[in-house]
C-alpha positions, 0 to 999 in steps of 0.5 A: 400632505405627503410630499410636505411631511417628506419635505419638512425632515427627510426620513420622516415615514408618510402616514400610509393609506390605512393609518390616514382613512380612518379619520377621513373616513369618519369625517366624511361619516359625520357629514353624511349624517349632518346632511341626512338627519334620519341616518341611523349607522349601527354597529350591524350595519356593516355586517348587513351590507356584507351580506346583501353584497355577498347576495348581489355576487350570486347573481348570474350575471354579476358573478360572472363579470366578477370572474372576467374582472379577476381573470383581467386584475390577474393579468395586469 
C-alpha cells in the first residue's frame, strides 16, 4: 500500500505506522467480537490489562529477562 501511494505521485508522504493502526486496529477489534459474541471491551479494559502486565513485571523471573532483554535492545 505504500509503495502504491509512493508511486502514484512522488512526494506524496506514506501514512506512518501510527496514523494507519488505528483503523486496522478496530478492525481487527470488531472481528474479535464478531467471533466471541460474550466479549465485553470497556473503556477500564486497557487500564486493567495495564495493571496485571505491570504485576506480571514483578515476578522474579520475568523482571529479570526484562533487564537482560534491555541490556540486549541497548546494545543492538
Amino acid at each position: 500500500m505504500v509503495n502504491a501511494i509512493q508511486q502514484a505521485r512522488l512526494g506524496v508522504k506514506p501514512p506512518t505506522t501510527y496514523e494507519l493502526s488505528g483503523p486496522i486496529l478496530d478492525e481487527e477489534a470488531g472481528k474479535l467480537m464478531n467471533k466471541i459474541k460474550h466479549l465485553v471491551w470497556t473503556p477500564r479494559a486497557t487500564h486493567n490489562i495495564d495493571l496485571m502486565l505491570e504485576e506480571i513485571g514483578e515476578i522474579k523471573i520475568v523482571k529479570e529477562t526484562l533487564q537482560e532483554v534491555r541490556l540486549v535492545s541497548r546494545f543492538i
